[in-house]
C-alpha positions in Angstrom: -9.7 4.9 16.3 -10.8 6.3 12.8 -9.5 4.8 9.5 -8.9 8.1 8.2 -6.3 8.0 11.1 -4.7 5.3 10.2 -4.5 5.9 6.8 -2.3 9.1 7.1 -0.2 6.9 9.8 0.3 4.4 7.3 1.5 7.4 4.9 3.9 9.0 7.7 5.6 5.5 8.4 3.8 3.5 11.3 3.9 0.1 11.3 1.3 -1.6 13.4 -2.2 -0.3 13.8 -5.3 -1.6 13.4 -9.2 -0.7 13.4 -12.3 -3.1 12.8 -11.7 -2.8 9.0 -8.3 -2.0 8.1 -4.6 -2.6 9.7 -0.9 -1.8 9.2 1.1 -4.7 9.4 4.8 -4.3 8.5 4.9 -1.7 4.7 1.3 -3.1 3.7 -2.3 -1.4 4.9 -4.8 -4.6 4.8 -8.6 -3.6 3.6 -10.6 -6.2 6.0 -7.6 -9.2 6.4 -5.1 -10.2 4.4 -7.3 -11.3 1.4 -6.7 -7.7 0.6 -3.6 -5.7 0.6 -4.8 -2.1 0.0 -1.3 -0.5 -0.7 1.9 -0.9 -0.1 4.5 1.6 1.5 8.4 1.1 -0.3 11.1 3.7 1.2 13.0 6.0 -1.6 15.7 8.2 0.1 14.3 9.3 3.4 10.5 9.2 1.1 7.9 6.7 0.8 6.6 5.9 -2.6 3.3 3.4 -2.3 1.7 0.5 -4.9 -2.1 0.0 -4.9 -4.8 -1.9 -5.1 -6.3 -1.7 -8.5 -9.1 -4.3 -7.9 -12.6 -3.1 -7.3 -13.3 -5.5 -4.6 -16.4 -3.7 -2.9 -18.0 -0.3 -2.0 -16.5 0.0 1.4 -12.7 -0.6 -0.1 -13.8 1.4 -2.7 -14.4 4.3 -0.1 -11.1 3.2 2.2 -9.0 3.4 -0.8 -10.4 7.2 -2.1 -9.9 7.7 1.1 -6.0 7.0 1.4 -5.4 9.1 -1.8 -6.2 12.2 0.5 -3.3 11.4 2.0 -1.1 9.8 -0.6 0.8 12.5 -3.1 -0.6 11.6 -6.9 3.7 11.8 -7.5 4.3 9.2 -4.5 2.3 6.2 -6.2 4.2 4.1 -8.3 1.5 1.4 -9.4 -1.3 -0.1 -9.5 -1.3 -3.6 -9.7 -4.6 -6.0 -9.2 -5.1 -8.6 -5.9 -2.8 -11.3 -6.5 0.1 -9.3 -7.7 -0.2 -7.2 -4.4 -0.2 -10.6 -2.6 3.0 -11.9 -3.9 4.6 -8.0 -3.1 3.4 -8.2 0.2 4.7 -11.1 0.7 7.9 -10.6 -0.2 8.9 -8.4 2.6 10.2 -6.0 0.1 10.7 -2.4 2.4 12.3 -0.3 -0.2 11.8 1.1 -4.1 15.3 -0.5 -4.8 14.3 -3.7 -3.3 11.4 -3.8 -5.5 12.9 -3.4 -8.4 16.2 -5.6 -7.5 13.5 -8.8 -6.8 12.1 -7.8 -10.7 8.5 -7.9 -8.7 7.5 -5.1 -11.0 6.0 -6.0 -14.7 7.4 -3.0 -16.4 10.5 -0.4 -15.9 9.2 2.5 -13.0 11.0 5.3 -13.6 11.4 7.4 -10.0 
């Protein structure tokens, strides 16, 4: 299986695939383990909206992550927050934009 096929599952919803380098567990696509969440999926309506990964960590997630913006609308991303702030999103458990915002687990107001 391809990344780039898992990156436009990860946009569409799934929840659970995996290749050599990258894996859907759950709302959150993991670069290489869970050292590194690469984005993460929040539901808005019957949308998904999607925080990043802002680090530069290496080439190769460099590359993953250009390459999930094929498949990520420019209008669907609602931040970009650094390593450790994507850690303590993901593990929150957070599944929706309102549940984001309800747990304050932005820094600033998002306007959707």
């Amino acid at each position: 299986m391809k990344n780039e096929f898992v990156f436009e599952e990860f946009v569409k919803g799934n929840r659970g695939l995996k290749t050599n380098h990258i894996f859907i567990e759950g709302n959150v696509l993991y670069s290489y383990g869970y050292h590194f969440p690469l984005a993460i999926r929040l539901l808005l309506g019957d949308s998904f909206k999607f925080i990043l990964n802002s680090d530069k960590y290496s080439r190769t997630t460099s590359k993953q992550k250009t390459q999930l913006l094929y498949y990520i609308n420019k209008d669907d991303i609602l931040k970009e927050y650094d390593t450790s702030k994507m850690q303590i999103i993901a593990d929150s458990k957070v599944t929706s934009v309102k549940e984001f915002m309800a747990n304050n687990l932005q820094d600033e107001a998002i306007t959707i």
